[in-house]
C-alpha positions in Angstrom: 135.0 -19.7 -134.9 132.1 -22.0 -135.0 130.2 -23.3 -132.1 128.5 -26.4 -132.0 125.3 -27.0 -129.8 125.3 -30.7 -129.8 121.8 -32.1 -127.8 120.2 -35.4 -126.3 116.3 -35.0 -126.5 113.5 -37.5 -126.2 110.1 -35.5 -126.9 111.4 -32.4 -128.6 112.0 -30.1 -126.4 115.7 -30.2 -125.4 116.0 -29.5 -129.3 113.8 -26.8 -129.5 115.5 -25.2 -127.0 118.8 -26.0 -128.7 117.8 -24.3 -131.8 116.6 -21.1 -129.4 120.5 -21.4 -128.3 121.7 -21.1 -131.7 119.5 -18.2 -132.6 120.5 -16.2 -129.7 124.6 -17.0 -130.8 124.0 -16.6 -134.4 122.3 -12.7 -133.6 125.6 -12.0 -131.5 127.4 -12.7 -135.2 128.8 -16.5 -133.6 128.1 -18.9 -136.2 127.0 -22.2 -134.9 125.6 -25.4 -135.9 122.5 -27.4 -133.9 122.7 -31.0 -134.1 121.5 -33.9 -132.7 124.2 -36.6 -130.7 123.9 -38.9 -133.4 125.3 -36.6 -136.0 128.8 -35.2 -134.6 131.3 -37.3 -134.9 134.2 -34.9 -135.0 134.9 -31.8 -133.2 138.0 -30.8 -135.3 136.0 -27.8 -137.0 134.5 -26.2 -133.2 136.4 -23.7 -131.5 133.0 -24.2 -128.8 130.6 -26.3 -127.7 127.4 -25.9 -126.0 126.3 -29.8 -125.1 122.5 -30.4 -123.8 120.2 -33.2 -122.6 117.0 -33.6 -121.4 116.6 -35.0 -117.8 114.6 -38.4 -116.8 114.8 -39.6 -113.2 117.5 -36.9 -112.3 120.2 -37.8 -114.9 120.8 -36.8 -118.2 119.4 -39.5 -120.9 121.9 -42.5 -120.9 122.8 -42.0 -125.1 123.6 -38.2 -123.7 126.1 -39.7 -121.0 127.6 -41.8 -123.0 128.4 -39.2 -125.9 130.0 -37.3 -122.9 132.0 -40.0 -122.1 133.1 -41.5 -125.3 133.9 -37.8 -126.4 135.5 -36.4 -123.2 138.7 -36.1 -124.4 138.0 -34.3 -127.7 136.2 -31.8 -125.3 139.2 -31.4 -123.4 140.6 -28.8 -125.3 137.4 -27.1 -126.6 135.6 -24.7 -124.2 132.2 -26.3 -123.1 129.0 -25.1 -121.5 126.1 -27.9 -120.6 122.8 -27.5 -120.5 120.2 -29.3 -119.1 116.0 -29.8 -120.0 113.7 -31.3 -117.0 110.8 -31.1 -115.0 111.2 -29.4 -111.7 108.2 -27.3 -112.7 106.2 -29.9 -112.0 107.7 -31.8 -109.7 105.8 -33.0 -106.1 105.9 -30.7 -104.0 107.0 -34.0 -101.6 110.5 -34.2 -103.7 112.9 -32.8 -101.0 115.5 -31.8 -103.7 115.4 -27.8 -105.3 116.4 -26.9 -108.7 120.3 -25.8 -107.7 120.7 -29.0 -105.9 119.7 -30.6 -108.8 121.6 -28.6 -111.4 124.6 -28.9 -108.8 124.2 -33.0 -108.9 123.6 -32.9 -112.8 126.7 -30.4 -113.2 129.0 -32.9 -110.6 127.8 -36.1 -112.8 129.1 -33.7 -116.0 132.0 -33.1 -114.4 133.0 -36.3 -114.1 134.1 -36.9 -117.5 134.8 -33.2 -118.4 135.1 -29.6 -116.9 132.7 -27.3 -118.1 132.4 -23.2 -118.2 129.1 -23.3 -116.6 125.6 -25.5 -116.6 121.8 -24.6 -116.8 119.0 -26.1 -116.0 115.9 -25.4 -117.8 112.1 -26.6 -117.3 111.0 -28.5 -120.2 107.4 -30.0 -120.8 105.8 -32.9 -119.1 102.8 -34.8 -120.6 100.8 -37.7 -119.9 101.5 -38.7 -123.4 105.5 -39.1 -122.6 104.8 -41.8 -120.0 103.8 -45.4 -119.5 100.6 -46.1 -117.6 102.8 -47.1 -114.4 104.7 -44.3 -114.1 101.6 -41.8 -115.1 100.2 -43.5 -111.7 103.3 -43.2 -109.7 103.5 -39.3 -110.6 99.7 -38.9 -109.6 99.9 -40.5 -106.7 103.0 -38.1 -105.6 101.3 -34.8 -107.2 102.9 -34.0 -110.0 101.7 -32.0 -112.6 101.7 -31.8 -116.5 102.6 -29.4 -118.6 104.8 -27.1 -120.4 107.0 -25.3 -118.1 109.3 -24.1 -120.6 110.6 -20.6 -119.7 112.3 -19.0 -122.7 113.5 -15.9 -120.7 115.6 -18.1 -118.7 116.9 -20.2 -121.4 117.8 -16.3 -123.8 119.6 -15.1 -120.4 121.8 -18.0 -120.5 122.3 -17.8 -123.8 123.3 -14.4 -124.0 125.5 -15.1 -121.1 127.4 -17.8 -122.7 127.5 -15.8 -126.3 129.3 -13.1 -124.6 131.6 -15.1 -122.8 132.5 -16.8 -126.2 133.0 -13.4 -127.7 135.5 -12.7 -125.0 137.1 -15.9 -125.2 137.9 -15.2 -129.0 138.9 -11.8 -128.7 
């Protein structure tokens, strides 16, 4: 039984909090692997898979969709949990959209290609430094903020969640 945590990340920290993932697994006695998308090609050896992405402009990073999609029907048989790493922390306080109707809208884009055990959405970090000029202005303008608005609590509940449900699954 090995579970692979397979993750889309552009500054880091959807792979940061992959590797917090596999911690959490590997202390329940799951043994799992953390890799990035350009490294699995073959799910043969996974009885699991956890598969992650960080979020830009509400959707998961197109080389993350498009592993999903070229992949979906490997993962048909394989039991699958998604998670997702964006910035609602510091979103405007203008954006008319909450954090479940966007992990609902990320989960139903998911779901289009394959059916998952459940999704997350966690906060990631947001700095100047990831962004052009233009779009640095844009977010000004609309009040957002910058920062790290990782919360690792949330990210070892879900964790801990999914590693027991995997223990259960492989009972």
């Amino acid at each position: 039984m090995t579970t692979l945590i397979v993750y889309g990340s552009r500054h880091g920290t959807t792979a940061e909090i992959a590797e917090r993932i596999k911690g959490i697994l590997e202390s329940k006695g799951i043994s799992t692997e953390a890799l990035p998308l350009d490294k699995v090609t073959d799910f043969n050896k996974y009885s699991f898979v956890i598969i992650g992405s960080a979020i830009h402009t509400f959707e998961w990073l197109p080389e993350s969709q498009s592993f999903l999609h070229t992949n979906a029907s490997q993962l048909l048989n394989i039991p699958t949990w998604a998670f997702s790493v964006g910035c609602p922390g510091g979103a405007p306080k203008r954006w008319d959209m909450t954090r479940e109707e966007e992990e609902t809208m990320i989960r139903g884009c998911i779901e289009k290609d394959i059916k998952i055990k459940d999704h997350a959405l966690f906060y990631g970090r947001f700095f100047k430094s990831h962004f052009n000029l233009t779009w640095r202005l844009v977010w000004s303008v609309m009040g957002g903020k910058y920062g790290d608005f990782t919360k690792m609590d949330e990210v070892d509940a879900w964790a801990k969640k999914v590693a027991d449900a995997i223990l259960a699954l492989n009972l």
